[in-house]
C-alpha positions as CSV (number, residue, x, y, z in Angstrom):
1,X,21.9,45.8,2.4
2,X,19.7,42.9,1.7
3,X,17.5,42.6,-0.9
4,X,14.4,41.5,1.4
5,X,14.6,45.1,3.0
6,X,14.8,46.7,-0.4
7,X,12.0,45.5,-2.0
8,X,9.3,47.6,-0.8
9,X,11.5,50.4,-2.1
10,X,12.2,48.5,-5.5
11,X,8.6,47.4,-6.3
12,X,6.7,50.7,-4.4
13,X,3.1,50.5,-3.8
14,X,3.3,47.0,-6.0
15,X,4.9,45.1,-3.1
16,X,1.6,45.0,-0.8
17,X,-0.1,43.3,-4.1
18,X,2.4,40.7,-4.5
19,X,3.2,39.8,-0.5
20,X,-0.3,39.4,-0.4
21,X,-0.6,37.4,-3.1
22,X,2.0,35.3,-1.9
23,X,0.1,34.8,1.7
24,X,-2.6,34.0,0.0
25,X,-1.0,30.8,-2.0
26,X,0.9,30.0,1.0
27,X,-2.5,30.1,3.1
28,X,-4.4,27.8,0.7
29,X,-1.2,25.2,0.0
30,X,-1.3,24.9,3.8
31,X,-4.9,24.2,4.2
32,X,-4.5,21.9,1.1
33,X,-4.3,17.9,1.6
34,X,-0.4,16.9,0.4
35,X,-2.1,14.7,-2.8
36,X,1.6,13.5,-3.5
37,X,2.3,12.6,0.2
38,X,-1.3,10.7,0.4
39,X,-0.1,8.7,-3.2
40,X,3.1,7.9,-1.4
41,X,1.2,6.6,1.6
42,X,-1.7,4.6,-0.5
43,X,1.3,3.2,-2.3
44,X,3.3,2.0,0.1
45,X,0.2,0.7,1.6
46,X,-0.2,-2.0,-1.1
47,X,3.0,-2.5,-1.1
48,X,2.8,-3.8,2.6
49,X,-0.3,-5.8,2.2
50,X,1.1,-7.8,-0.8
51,X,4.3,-8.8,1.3
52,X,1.7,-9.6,4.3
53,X,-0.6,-11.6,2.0
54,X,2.4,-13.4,0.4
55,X,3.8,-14.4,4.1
56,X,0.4,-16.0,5.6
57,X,0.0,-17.6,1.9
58,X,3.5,-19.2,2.3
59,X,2.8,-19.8,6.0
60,X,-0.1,-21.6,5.2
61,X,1.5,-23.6,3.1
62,X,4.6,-24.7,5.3
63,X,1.8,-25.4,7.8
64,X,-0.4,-28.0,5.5
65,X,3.6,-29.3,5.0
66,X,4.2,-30.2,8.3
67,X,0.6,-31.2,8.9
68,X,0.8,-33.6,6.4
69,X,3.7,-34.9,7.5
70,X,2.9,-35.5,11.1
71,X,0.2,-37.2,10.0
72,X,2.1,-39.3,7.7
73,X,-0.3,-39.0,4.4
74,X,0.7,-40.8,1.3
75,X,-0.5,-38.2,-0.7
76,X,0.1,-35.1,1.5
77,X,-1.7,-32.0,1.5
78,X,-1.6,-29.9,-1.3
79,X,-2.6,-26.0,-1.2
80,X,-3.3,-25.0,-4.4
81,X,-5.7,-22.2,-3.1
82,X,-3.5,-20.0,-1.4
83,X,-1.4,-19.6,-4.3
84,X,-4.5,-18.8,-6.3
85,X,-5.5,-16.1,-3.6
86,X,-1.7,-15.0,-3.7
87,X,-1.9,-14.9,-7.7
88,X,-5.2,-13.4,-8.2
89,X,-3.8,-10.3,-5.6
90,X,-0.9,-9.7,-7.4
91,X,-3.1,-10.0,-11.3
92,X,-5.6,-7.5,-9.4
93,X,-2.5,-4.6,-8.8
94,X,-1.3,-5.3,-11.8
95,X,-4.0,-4.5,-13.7
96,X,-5.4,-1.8,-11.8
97,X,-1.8,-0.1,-12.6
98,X,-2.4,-0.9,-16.2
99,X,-5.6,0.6,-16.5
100,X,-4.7,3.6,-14.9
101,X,-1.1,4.3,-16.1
102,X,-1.7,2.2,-19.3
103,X,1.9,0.6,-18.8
104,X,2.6,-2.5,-20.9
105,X,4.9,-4.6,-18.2
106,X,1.7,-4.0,-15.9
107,X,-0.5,-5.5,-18.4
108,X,2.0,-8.3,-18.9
109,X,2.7,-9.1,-15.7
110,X,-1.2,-8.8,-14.7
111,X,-1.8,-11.5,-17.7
112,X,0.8,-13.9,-16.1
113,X,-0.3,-14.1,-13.0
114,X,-3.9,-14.0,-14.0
115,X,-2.7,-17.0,-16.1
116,X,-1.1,-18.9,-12.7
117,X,-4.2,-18.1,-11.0
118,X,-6.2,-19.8,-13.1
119,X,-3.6,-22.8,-13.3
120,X,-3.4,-22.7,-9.7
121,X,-7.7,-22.8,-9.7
122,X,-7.5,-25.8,-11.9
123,X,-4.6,-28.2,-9.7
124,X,-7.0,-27.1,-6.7
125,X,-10.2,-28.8,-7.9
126,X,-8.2,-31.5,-9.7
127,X,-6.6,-32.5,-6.4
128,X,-10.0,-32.4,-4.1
């Protein structure tokens, strides 16, 4: 016999308690937002934009290439202010995810790149 059939008669007049208790959770946790599932999402989402601001930064940069050579400049066209907009993205993650998961590589990895943007801030106004 199985055991789904037997439990009325195992648990008695207990059963209606605890099937309706387990609607009841199953009810809520379906009218519930998936948190982990929404994480997962928001996660993924930064994930994408960082790759997406990383490839118009580098396309810019191939472009004021080119550019500069087509026009045949001596000194050429130098970008340092997409790198600092690609830098101070990737310091800004960084130290979000330190200051909420208090991870030491996040902190270290937000300091160096906080560290090239600034660099990256200085060549930029030394080269205009």
């Amino acid at each position: 016999m199985n055991i789904i059939k037997l439990m009325p008669i195992i648990l008695g007049k207990h059963f209606k308690e605890i099937y309706m208790k387990r609607e009841e959770i199953l009810s809520k946790s379906r009218g519930e937002s998936n948190d982990e599932y929404e994480i997962k999402i928001f996660k993924d989402s930064q994930y994408f934009s960082i790759i997406l601001a990383i490839a118009v930064c580098i396309l810019f940069l191939i472009a004021n290439a080119v550019i500069s050579d087509i026009r045949e400049l001596e000194k050429g066209i130098i970008s340092f202010d997409y790198a600092a907009i690609m830098f101070a993205y990737i310091s800004g993650i960084n130290f979000y995810s330190f200051g909420k998961l208090k991870n030491k590589l996040s902190f270290v990895a937000g300091f160096a790149f906080c560290f090239a943007f600034i660099c990256m801030v200085i060549l930029y106004y030394i080269n205009i």
